[in-house]
C-alpha positions as MATLAB code, in Angstrom:
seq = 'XXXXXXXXXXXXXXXXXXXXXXXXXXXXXXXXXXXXXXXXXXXXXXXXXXXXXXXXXXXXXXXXXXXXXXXXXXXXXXXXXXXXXXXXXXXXXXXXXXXXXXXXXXXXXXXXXXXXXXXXXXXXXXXXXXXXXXXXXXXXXXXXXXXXXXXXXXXXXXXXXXXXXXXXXXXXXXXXXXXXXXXXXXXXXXXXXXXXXXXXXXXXXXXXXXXXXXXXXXXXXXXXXXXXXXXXXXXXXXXXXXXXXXXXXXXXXXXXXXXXXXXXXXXXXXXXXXXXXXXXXXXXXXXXXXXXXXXXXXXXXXXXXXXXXXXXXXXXXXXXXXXXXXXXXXXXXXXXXXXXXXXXXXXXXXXXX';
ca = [
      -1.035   92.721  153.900;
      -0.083   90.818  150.806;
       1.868   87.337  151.332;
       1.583   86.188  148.393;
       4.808   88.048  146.566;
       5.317   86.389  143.302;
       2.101   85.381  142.281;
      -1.874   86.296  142.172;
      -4.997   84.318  142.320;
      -6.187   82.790  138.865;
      -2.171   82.509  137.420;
      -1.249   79.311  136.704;
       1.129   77.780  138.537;
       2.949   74.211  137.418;
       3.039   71.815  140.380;
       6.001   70.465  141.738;
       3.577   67.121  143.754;
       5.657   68.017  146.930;
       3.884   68.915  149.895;
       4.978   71.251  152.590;
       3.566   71.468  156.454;
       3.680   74.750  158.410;
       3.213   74.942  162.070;
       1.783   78.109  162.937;
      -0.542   80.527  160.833;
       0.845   83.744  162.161;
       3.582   86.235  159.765;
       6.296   83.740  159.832;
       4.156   81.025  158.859;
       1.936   83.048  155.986;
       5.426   84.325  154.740;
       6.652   81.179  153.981;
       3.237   79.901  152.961;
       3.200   82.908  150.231;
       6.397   81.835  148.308;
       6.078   78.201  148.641;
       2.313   78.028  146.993;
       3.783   80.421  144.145;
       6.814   78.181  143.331;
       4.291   74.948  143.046;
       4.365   73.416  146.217;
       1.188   72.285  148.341;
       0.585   73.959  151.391;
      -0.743   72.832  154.508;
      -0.785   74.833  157.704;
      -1.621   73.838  161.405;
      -2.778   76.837  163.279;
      -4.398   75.672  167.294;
      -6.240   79.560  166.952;
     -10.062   79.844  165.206;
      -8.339   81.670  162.180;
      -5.014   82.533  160.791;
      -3.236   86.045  161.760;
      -1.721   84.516  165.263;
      -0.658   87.608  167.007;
      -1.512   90.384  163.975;
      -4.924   88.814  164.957;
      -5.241   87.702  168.394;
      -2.304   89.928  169.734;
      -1.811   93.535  168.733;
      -4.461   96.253  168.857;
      -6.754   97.376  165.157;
      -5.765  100.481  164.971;
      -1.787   99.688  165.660;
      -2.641   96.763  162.664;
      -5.814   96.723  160.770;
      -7.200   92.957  161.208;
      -8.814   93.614  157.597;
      -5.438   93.940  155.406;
      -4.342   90.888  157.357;
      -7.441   89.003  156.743;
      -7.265   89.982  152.742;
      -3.581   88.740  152.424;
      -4.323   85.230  154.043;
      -7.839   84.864  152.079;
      -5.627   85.697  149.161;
      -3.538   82.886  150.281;
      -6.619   80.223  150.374;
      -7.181   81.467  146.919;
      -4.134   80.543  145.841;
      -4.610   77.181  146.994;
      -2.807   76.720  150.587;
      -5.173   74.776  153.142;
      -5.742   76.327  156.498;
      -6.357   73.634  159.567;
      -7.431   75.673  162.186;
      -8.016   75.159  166.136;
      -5.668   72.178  165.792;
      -2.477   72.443  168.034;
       0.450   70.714  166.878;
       2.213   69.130  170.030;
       6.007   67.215  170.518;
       6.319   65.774  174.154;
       5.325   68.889  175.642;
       1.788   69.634  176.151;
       2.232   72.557  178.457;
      -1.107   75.365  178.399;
      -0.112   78.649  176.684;
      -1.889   81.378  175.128;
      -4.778   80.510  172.584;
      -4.554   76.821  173.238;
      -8.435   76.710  174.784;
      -9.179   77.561  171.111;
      -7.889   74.110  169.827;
     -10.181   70.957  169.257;
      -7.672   68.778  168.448;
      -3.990   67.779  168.963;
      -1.690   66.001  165.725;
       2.031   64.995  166.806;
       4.568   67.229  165.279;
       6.386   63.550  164.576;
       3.720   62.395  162.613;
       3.307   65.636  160.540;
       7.043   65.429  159.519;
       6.539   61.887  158.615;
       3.773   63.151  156.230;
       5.181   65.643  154.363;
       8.204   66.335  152.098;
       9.080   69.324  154.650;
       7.866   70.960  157.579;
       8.245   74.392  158.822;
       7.953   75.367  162.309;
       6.265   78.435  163.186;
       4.859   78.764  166.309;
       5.928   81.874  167.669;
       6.325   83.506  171.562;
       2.972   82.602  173.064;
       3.971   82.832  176.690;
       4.673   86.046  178.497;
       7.510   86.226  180.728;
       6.740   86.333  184.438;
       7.583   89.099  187.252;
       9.615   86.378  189.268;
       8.892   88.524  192.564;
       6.465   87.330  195.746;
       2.777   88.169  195.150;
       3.075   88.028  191.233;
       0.364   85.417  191.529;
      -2.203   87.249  193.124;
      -5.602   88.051  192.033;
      -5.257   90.928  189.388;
      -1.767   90.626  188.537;
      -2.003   89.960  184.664;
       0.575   88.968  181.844;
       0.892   91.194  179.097;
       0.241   88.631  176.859;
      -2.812   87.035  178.215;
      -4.417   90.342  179.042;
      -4.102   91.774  175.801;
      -5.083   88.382  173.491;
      -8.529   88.585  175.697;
      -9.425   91.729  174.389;
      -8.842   90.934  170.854;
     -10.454   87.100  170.894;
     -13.477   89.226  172.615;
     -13.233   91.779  169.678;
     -13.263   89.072  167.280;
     -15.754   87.602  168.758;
     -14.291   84.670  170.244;
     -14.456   85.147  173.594;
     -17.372   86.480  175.860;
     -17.179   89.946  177.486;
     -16.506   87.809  180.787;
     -13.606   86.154  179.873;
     -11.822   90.097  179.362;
      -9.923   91.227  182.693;
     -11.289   93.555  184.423;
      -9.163   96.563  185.464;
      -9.553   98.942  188.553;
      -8.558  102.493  188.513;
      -4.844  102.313  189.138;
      -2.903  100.191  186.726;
       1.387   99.530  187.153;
       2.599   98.053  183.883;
       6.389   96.550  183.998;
       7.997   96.765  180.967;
       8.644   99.742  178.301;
       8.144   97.377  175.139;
       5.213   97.768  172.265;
       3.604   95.119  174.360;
       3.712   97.337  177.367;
       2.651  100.137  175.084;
      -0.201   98.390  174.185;
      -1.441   97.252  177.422;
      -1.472  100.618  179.067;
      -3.557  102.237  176.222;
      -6.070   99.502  176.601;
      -5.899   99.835  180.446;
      -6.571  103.591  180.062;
      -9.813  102.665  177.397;
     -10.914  100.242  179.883;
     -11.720  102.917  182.700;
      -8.409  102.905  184.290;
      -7.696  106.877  185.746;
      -4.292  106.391  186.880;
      -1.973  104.227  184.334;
       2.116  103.816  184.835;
       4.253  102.565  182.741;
       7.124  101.623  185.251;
      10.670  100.913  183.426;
      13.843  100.075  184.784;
      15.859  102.007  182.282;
      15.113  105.211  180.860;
      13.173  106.267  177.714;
      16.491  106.637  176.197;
      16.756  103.080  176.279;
      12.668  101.796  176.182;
      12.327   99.132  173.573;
       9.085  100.910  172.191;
      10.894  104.132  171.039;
      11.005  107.670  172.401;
       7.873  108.652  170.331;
       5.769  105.962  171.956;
       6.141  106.425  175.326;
       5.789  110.613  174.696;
       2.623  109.409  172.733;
       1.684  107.604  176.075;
       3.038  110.466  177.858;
       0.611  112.890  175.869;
      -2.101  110.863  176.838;
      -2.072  110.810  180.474;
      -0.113  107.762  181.257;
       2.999  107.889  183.837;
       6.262  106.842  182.345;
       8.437  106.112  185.415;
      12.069  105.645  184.201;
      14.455  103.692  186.739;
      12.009  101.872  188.770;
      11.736   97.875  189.528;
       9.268   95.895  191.338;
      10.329   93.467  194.063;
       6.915   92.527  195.484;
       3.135   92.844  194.279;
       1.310   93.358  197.808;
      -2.186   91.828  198.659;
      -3.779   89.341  200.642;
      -5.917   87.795  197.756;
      -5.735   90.907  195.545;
      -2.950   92.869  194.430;
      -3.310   96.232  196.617;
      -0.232   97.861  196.095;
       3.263   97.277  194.452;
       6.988   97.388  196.126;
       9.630   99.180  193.680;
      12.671   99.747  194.104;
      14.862  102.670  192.611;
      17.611  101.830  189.581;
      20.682  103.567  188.097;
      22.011  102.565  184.860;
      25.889  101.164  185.375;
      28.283  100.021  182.546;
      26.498   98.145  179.007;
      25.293   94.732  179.422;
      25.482   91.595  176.930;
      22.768   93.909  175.280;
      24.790   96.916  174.718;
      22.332   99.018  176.628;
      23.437  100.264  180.231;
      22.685   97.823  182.964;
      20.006   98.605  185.417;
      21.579   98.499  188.981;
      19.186   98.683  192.274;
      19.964  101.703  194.535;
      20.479  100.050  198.136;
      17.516  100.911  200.468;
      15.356  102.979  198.143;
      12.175  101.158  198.270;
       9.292  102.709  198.311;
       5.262  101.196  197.779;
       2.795  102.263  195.142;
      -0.962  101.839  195.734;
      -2.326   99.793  192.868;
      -5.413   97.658  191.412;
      -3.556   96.015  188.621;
      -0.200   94.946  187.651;
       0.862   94.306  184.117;
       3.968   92.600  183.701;
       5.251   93.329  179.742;
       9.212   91.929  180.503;
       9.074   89.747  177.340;
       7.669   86.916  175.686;
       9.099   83.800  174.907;
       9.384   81.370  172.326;
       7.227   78.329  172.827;
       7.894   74.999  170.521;
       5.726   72.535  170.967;
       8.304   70.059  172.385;
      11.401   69.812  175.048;
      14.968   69.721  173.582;
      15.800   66.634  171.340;
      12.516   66.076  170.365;
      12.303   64.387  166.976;
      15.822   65.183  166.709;
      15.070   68.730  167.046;
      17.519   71.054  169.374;
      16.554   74.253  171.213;
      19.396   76.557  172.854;
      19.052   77.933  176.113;
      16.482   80.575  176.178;
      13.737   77.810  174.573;
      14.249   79.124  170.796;
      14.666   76.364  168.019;
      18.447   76.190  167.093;
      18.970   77.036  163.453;
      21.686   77.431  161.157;
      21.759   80.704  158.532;
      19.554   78.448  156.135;
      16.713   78.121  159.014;
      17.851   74.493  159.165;
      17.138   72.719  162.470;
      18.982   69.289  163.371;
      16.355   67.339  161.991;
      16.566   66.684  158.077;
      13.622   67.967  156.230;
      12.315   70.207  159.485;
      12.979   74.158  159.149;
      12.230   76.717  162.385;
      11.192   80.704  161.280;
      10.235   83.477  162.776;
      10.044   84.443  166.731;
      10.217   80.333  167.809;
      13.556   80.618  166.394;
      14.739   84.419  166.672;
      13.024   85.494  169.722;
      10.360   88.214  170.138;
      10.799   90.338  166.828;
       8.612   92.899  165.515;
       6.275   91.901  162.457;
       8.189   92.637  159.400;
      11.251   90.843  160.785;
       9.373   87.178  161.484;
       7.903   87.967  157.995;
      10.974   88.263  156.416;
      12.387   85.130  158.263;
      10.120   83.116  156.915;
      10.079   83.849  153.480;
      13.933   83.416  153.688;
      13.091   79.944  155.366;
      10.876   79.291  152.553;
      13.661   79.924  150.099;
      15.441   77.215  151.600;
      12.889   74.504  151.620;
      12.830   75.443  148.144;
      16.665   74.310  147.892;
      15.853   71.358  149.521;
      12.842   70.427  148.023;
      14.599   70.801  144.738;
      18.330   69.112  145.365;
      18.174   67.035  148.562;
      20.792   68.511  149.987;
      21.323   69.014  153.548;
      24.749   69.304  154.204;
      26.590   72.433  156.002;
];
């Protein structure tokens, strides 16, 4: 994947002596990254993961995204002259454990980062998985989507030893009808499981994934139960069966899909090994609200205005910390626009509405 748009290794490229931080190495951050060292500037990112790529490396499957055109675009990118600082997590006044942070060997203050550089661009994406919320979601072999899946690939990699992979029995439930939830039942089924479902509380019509993935799914032996929710994962240390209950779809929501409503006194209990939970990820900053100056709204993202401005002169926010979960091309594109806009303000000063 190239990042680099307007420029090539070896083309020479007058400086501008500004230098820009970004703060997180995955396509938001190498987006931004890719214009910024072509228009002069000096590049820095802060990645806390043992190479760039963040989730097109440590997150989504080879053959979904081949690791090597990733790996070409961002050693294109050292080429070019943009330093990587890797296994070095970038924290506010919130230190809190998510995904990938066991990688880092150090910790820098995101306040100390903006202090050194002419602009900083945050980056750090939705590296926390959204939890069931229902009793016995804690129990021994109930996974997140997120964590399950980032094993396997940091094992792949070879980051991680075979032990630190989850194991999976023969019956696996995953929640959710996302390319996350996609994902984790293909890699249940490759792991030995014999009996995978995919349990969703819409319908395909409305699965975030697409019709053809769940029929690819479908096609492969997996279960796609439409209108289905859990309430409870059962088990006394390990999960040994899961407690649905049956949905029907009732008038659009704030989403514009049809609202899943639970049919009164329809539960019924699934034997299981596993649970999955896919619902989501969410954005994780590396600080609480008014940090730095910095605002978040209400579902954790970084508030920005159309320019990728936060409230804090000089500091910009791209890709999933700031839109929420996206798919690849989108963050991308975010931060390249971001980019375009440190540009403006690199150039004039300006940071007025």
């Amino acid at each position: 994947m190239k990042f680099a748009l307007k420029c090539s290794p070896g083309q020479s490229i007058p400086k501008k002596g500004r230098k820009v931080a970004i703060i997180g190495a995955g396509p938001a951050g190498l987006g931004a990254a890719g214009y910024l060292i072509c228009k002069g500037y000096d590049v820095e990112i802060y990645d806390k993961l043992p190479e760039p790529g963040g989730l097109t490396i440590f997150g989504i499957p080879a053959w979904r995204l081949p690791r090597d055109n990733i790996r070409a675009g961002i050693k294109e990118l050292a080429e070019l002259g943009v330093v990587f600082h890797n296994r070095i997590k970038v924290v506010g006044d919130l230190d809190e454990h998510n995904d990938g942070d066991e990688f880092a060997e150090k910790k820098i203050k995101l306040e100390d980062i903006i202090n050194s550089f002419d602009a900083t661009l945050i980056a750090t994406g939705t590296w926390k998985s959204r939890e069931l919320g229902v009793p016995g979601d804690k129990l021994r072999g109930s996974y997140l989507a997120l964590d399950f899946l980032y094993r396997i690939y940091a094992h792949e990699n070879g980051y991680l030893p075979p032990e630190a992979v989850y194991k999976v029995g023969n019956a696996v439930a995953v929640i959710g009808a996302g390319l996350t939830a996609v994902d984790a039942a293909l890699e249940s089924q490759m792991k030995g499981a014999g009996d995978v479902q995919v349990m969703y509380r819409r319908t395909i019509n409305e699965a975030p994934a697409g019709k053809a993935e769940i029929n690819r799914l479908i096609q492969k032996g997996i279960k796609f139960i439409e209108l289905t929710n859990p309430v409870e994962v059962i088990g006394k240390e390990t999960v040994e069966a899961l407690k649905l209950i049956k949905m029907k779809l009732g008038k659009p929501d704030k989403s514009g899909r049809p609202a899943p409503e639970p049919v009164p006194g329809s539960e019924y209990v699934v034997p299981i090994n596993n649970v999955i939970s896919a619902t989501g990820e969410l954005p994780t900053p590396p600080f609480k609200d008014g940090y730095a100056g910095i605002k978040l709204r209400h579902n954790n993202s970084i508030d920005v205005d159309a320019k990728y401005r936060t409230s804090r002169k000089g500091v910009f926010a791209a890709g999933d910390v700031a839109t929420g979960p996206s798919l690849i091309g989108k963050a991308l594109a975010t931060g390249i626009k971001a980019a375009g806009a440190m540009e403006e303000y690199l150039e004039t000063g300006n940071w007025s509405q």
